[in-house]
MARGU-507901 format. One record per residue: x, y, z of N, C-alpha, C, CB in turn. Coordinates in steps of 0.2 Angstrom, whole numbers, padded with zeros to 4 digits, always signed. Glycine has a CB too. Example, Ala and Ser with C-alpha at 12.3 -4.5 7.8 and 13.67 -1.06 7.14 Angstrom:
2
+0066-0028+0039+0062-0022+0039+0066-0016+0039+0057-0022+0045;+0064-0011+0035+0068-0005+0036+0064+0000+0039+0070-0003+0029;
END
This chain:
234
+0175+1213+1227+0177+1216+1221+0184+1213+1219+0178+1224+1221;+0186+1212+1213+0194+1208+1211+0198+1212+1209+0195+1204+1206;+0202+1212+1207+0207+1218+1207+0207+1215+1196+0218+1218+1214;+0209+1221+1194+0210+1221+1185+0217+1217+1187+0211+1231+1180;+0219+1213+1181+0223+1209+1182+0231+1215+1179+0221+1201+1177;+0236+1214+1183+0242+1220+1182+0245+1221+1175+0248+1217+1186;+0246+1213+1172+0244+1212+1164+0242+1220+1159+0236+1206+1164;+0234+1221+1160+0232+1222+1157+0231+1231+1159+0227+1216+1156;+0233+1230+1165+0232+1238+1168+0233+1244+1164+0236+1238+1174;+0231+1249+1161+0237+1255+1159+0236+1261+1165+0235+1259+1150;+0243+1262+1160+0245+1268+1167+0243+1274+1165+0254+1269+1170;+0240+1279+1169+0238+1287+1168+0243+1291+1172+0230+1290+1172;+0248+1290+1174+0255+1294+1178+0254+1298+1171+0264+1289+1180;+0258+1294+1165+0261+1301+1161+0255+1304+1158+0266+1299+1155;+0251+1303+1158+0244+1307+1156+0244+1312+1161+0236+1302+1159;+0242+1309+1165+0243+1317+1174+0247+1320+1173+0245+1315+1183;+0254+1320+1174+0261+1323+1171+0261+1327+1165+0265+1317+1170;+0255+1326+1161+0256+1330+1154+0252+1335+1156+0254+1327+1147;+0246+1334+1159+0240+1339+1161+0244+1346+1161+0237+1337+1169;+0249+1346+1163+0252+1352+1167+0253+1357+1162+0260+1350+1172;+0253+1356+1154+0255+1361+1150+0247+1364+1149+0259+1357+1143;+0242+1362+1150+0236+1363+1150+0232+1369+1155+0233+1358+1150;+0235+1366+1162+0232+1371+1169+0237+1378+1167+0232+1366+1180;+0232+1381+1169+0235+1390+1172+0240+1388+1177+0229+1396+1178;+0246+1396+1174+0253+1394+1178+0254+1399+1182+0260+1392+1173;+0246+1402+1186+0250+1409+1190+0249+1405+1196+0246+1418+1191;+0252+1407+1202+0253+1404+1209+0246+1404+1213+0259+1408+1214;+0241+1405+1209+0235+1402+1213+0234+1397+1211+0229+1405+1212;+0233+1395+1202+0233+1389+1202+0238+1382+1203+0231+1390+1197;+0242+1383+1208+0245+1378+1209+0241+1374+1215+0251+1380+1208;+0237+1370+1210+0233+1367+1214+0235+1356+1211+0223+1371+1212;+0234+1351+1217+0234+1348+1213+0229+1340+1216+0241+1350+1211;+0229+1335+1211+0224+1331+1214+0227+1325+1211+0216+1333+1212;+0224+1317+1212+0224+1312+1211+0218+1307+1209+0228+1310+1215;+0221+1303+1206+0215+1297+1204+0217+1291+1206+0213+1296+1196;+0214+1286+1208+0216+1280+1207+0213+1274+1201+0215+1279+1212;+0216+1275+1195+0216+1273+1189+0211+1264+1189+0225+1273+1186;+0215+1261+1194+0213+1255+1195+0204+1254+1196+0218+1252+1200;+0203+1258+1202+0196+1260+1204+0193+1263+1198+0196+1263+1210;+0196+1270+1194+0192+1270+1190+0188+1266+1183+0194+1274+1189;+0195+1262+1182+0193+1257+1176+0189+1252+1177+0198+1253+1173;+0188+1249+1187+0183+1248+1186+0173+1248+1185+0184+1247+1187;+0174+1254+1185+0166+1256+1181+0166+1257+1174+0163+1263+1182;+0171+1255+1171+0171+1256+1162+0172+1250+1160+0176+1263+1158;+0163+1250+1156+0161+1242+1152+0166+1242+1146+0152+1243+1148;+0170+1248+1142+0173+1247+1137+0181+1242+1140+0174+1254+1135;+0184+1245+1146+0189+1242+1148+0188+1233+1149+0191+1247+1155;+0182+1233+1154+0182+1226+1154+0180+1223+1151+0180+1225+1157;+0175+1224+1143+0176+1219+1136+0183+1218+1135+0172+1223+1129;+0185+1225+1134+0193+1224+1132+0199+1218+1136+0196+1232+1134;+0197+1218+1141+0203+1213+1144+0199+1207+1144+0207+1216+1154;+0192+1205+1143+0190+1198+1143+0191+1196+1137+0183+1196+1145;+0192+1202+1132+0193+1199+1124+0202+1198+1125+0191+1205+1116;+0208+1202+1129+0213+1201+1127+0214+1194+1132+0217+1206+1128;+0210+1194+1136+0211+1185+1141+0208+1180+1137+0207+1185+1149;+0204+1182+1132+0204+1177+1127+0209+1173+1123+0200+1178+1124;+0211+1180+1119+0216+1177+1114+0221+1174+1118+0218+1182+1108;+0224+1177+1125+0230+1172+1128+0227+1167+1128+0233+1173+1134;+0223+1162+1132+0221+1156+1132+0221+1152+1127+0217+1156+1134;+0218+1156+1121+0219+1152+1115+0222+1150+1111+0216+1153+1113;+0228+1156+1112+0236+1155+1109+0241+1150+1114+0240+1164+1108;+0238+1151+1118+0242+1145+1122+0240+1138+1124+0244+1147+1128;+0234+1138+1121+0230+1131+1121+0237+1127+1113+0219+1134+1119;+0234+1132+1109+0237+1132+1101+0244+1129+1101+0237+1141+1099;+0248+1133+1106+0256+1132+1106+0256+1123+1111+0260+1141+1111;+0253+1123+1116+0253+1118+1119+0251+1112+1115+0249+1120+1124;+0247+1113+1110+0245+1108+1106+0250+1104+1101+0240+1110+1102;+0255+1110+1102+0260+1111+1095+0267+1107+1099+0263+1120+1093;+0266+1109+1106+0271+1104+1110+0270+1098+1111+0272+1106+1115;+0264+1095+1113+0260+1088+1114+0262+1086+1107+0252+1087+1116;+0262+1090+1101+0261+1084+1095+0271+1081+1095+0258+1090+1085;+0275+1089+1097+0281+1086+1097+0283+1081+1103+0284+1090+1098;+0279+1078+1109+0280+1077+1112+0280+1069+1111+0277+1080+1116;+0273+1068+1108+0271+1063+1104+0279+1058+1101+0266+1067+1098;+0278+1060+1096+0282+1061+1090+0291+1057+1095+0282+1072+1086;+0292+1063+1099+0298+1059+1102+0298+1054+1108+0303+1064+1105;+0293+1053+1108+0290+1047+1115+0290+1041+1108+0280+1048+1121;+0287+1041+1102+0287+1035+1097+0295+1035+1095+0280+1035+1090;+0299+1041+1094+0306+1038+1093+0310+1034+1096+0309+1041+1091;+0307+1038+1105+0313+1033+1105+0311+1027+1109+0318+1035+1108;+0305+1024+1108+0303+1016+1107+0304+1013+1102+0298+1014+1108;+0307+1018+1096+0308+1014+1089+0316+1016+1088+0303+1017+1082;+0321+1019+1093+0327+1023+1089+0332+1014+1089+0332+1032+1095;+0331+1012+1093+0336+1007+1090+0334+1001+1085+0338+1004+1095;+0329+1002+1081+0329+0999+1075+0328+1004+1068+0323+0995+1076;+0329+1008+1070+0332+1014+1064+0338+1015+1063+0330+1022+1064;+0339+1017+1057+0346+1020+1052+0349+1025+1056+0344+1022+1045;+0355+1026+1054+0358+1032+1057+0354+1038+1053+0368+1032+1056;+0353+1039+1046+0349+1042+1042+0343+1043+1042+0350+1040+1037;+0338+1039+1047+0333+1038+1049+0333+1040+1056+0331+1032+1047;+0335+1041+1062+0338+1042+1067+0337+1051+1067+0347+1038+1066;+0343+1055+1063+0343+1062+1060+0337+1062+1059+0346+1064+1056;+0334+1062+1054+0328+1064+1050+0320+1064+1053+0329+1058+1043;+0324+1057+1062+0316+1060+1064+0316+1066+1072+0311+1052+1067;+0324+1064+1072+0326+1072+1077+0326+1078+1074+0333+1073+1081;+0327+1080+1068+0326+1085+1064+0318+1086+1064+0330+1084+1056;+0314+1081+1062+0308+1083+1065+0305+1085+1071+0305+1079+1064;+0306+1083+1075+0304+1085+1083+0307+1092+1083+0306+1078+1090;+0313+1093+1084+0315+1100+1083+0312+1102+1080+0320+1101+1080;+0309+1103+1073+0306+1107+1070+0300+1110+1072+0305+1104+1065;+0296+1104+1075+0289+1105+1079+0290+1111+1087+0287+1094+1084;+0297+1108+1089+0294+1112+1096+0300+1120+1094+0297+1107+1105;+0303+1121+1087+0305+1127+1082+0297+1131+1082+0307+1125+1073;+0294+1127+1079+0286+1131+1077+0283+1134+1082+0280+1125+1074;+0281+1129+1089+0281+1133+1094+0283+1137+1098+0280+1132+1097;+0289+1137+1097+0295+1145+1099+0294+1150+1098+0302+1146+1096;+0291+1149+1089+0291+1154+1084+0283+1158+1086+0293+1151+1075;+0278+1151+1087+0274+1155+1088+0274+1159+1096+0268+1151+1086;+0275+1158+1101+0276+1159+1106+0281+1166+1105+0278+1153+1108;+0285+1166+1101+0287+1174+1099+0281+1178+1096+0294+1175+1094;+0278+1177+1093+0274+1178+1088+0267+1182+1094+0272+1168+1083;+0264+1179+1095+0259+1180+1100+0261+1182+1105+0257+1175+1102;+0266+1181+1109+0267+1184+1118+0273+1188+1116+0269+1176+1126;+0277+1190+1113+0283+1194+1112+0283+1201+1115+0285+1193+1103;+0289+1201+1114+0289+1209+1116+0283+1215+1112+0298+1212+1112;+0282+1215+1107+0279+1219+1101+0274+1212+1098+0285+1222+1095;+0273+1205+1102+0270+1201+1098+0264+1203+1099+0270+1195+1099;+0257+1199+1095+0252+1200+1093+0247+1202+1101+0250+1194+1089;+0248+1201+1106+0246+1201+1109+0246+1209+1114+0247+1196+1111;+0253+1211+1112+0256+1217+1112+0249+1222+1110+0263+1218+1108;+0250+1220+1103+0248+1225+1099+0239+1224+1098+0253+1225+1092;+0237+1221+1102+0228+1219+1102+0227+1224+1109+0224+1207+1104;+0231+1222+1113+0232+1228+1119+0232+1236+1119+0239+1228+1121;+0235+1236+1114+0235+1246+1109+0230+1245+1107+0242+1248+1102;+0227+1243+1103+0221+1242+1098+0215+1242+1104+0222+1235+1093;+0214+1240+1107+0208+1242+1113+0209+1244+1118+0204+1239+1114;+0217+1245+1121+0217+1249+1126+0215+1257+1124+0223+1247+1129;+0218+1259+1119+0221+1267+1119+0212+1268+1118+0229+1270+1111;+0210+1267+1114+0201+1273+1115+0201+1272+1123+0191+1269+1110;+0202+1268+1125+0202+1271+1134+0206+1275+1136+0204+1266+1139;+0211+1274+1135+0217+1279+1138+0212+1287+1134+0228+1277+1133;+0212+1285+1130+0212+1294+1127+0206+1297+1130+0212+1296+1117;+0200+1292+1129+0192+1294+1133+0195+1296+1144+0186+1282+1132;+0199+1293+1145+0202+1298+1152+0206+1303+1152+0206+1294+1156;+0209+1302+1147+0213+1307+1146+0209+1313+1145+0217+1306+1141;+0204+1315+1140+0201+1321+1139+0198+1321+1144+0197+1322+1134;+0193+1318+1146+0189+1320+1152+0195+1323+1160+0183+1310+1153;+0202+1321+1159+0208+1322+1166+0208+1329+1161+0217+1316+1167;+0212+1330+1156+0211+1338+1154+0207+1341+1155+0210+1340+1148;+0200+1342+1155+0196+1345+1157+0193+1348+1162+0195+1343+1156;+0194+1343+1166+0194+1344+1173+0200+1348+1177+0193+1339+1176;+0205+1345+1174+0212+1352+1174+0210+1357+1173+0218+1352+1169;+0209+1359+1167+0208+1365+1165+0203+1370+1168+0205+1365+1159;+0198+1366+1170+0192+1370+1173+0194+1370+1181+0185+1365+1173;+0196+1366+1183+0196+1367+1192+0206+1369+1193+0192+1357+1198;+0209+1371+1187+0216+1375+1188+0221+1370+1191+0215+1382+1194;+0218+1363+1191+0224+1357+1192+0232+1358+1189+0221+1350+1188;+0237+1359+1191+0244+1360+1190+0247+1353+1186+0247+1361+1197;+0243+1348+1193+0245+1340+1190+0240+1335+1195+0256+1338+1191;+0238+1331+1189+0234+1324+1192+0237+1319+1195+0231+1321+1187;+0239+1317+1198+0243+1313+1199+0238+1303+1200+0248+1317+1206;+0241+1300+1196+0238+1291+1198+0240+1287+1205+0241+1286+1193;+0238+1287+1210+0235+1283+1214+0233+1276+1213+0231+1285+1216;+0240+1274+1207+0236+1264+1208+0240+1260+1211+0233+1260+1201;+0240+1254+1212+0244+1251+1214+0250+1249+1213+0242+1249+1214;+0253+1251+1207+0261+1252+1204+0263+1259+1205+0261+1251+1194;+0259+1263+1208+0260+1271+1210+0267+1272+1218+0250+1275+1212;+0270+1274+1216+0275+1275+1223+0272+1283+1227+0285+1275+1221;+0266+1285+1228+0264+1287+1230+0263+1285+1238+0260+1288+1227;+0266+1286+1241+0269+1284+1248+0258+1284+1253+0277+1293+1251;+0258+1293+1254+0254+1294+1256+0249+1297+1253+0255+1295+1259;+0243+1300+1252+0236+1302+1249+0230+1303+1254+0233+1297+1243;+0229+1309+1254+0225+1313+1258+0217+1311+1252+0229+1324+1258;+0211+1309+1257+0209+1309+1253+0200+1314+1250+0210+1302+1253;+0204+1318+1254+0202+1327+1251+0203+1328+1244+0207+1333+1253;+0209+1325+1242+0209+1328+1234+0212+1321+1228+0216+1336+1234;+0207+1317+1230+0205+1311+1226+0198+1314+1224+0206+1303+1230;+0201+1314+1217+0197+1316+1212+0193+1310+1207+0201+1322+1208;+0194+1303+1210+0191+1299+1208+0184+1300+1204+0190+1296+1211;+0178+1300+1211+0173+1300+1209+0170+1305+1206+0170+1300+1213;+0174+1310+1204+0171+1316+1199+0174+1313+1192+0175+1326+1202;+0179+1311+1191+0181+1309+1186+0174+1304+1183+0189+1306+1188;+0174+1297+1187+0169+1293+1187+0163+1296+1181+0167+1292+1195;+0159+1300+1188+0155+1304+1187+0154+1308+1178+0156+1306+1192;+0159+1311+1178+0160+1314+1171+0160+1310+1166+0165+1318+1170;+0163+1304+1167+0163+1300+1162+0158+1296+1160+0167+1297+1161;+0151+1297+1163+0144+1294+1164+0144+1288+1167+0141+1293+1157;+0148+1289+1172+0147+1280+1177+0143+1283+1183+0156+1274+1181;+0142+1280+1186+0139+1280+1195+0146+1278+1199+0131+1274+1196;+0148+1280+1204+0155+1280+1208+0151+1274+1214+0158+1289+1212;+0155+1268+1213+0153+1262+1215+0149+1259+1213+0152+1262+1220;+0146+1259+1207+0143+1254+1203+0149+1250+1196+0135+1259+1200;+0152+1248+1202+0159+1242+1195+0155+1237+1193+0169+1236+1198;+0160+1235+1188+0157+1230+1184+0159+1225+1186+0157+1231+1178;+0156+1219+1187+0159+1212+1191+0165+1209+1186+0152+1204+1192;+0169+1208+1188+0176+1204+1183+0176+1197+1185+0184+1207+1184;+0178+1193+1182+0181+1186+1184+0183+1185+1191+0187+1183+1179;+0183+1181+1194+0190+1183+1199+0196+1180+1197+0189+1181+1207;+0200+1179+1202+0208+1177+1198+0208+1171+1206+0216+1186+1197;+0205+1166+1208+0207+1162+1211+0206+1156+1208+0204+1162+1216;+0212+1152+1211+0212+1146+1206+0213+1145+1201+0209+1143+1206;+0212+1142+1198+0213+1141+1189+0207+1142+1184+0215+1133+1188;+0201+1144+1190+0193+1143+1185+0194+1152+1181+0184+1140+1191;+0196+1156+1186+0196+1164+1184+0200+1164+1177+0200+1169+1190;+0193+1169+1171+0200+1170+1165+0204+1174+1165+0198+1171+1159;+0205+1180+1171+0210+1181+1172+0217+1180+1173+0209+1181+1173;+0215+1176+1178+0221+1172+1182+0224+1166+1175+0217+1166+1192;+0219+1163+1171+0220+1156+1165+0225+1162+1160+0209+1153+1159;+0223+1169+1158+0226+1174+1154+0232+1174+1155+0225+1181+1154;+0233+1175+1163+0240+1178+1165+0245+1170+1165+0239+1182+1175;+0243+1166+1167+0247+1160+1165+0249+1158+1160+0245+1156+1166;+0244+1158+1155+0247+1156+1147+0248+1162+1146+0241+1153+1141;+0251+1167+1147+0256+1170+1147+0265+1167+1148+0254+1175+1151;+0264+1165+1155+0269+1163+1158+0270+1157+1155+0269+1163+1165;+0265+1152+1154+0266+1146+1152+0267+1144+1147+0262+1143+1154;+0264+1149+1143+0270+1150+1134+0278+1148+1135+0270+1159+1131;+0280+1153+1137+0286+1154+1138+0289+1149+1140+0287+1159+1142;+0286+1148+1146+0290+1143+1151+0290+1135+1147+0284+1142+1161;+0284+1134+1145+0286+1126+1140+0289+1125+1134+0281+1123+1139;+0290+1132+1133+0293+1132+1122+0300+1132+1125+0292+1142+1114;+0301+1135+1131+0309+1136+1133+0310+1129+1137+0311+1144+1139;+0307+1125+1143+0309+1119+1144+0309+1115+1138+0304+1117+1149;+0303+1114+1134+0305+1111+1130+0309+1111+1124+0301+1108+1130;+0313+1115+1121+0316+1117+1117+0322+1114+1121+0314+1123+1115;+0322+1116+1127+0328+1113+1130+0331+1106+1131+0327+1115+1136;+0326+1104+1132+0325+1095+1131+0328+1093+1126+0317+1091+1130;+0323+1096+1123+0327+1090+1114+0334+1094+1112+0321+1089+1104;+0336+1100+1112+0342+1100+1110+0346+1096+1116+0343+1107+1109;+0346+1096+1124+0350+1093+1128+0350+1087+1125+0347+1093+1135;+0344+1083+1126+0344+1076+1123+0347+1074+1116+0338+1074+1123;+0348+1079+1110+0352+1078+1104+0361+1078+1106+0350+1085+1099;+0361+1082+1109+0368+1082+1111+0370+1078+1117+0369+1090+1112;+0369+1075+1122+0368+1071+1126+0368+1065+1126+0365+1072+1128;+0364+1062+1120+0364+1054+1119+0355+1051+1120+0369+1051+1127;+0353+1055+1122+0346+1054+1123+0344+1053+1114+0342+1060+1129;+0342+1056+1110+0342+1056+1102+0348+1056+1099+0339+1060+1100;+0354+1057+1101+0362+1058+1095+0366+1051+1097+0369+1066+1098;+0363+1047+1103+0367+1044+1103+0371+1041+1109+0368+1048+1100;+0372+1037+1109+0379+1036+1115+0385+1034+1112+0377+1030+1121;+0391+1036+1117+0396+1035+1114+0399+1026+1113+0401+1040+1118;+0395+1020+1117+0398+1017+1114+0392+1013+1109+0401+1014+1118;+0388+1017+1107+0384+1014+1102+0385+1014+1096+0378+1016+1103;+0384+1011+1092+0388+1009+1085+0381+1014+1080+0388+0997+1083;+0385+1018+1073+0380+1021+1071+0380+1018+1064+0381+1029+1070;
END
């Protein structure tokens, strides 16, 4: 079984944690239990459409941006087997271009992977009917069996230790119309062929090549590589 990629995980802590305004508050009901969120998400077909469609659009937007960098890459490999037969005016006018090219992929690369970029917010848009489809069904079962607080059991959890008496997984599971241990097969994440592991990279590899190479050509404008050398005549 593979593990859901950390990416894409959501957390039910503050979910559990809210429960508590729902259960009975006399000292019998202080009763309390845990899930392990990771295990539960994977029996739910909704979650795993969801993260193969958000491991799509990352691959594709970083296919996209990458394309945007090869065209710049292009572009400054022909200049400068042509810079010493151009104009000082001609010289500018084709580093202003290449700058421009690997601008556009900065921009899209904020655009797409950013704090609040597009990918952010495709995340909210089909994560949250999950979150809230656990969420009622964790109320519920609060309510009914006098749960105080749910607590999450997943791997980002600093739950040290868990008794597993009152892992309330499989009932959760169960209520929400799955069978407890019938997951749904995911990609795996080895090597480079998993679309997980491809998601999680062009994540990183967005970043990592708008910023190396954005670095380059401004280094190389200011440096001499495109501006120039100091005893070169303009």
């Amino acid at each position: 079984m593979s593990r859901i990629s950390p990416n894409y995980k959501i957390t039910l802590a503050a979910f559990a944690i809210a429960l508590f305004s729902f259960a009975p508050q006399s000292a019998s009901a202080q009763k309390f239990a845990y899930i392990d969120s990771d295990y539960v998400l994977l029996h739910m077909p909704d979650y795993a459409s969801a993260q193969q469609e958000l491991n799509s659009y990352a691959i594709e937007w970083q296919a996209e941006i990458e394309t945007k960098l090869e065209a710049a890459d292009r572009l400054e490999v022909a200049y400068r087997a042509e810079r010493v037969l151009l104009t000082k005016e001609m010289r500018q006018k084709r580093e202003q271009e290449i700058i421009k090219k690997r601008a556009e992929a900065k921009e899209m690369q904020k655009q797409k992977f950013g704090v609040e970029g597009e990918l952010f917010e495709k995340r909210q848009e089909l994560i949250e009917p999950v979150q809230q489809l656990i969420f009622e069904e964790l109320k519920d079962i609060a309510g009914g069996s006098g749960y105080m607080v749910i607590f999450d059991k997943s791997n980002q959890s600093n739950m040290l230790y868990t008794n597993p008496k009152y892992d309330i997984s499989d009932r959760l599971i169960k209520k929400l119309g799955y069978v407890p241990g019938e997951t749904i097969e995911v990609e795996k994440e080895e090597g480079d062929g998993g679309a997980v592991g491809k998601a999680r990279d062009a994540v990183n590899g967005a970043r990592d090549s708008v910023r190396d190479a954005g670095r380059s050509t401004i280094n190389d404008a200011r440096g001499g590589t495109t501006g120039g050398s100091k005893g070169e005549k303009q």
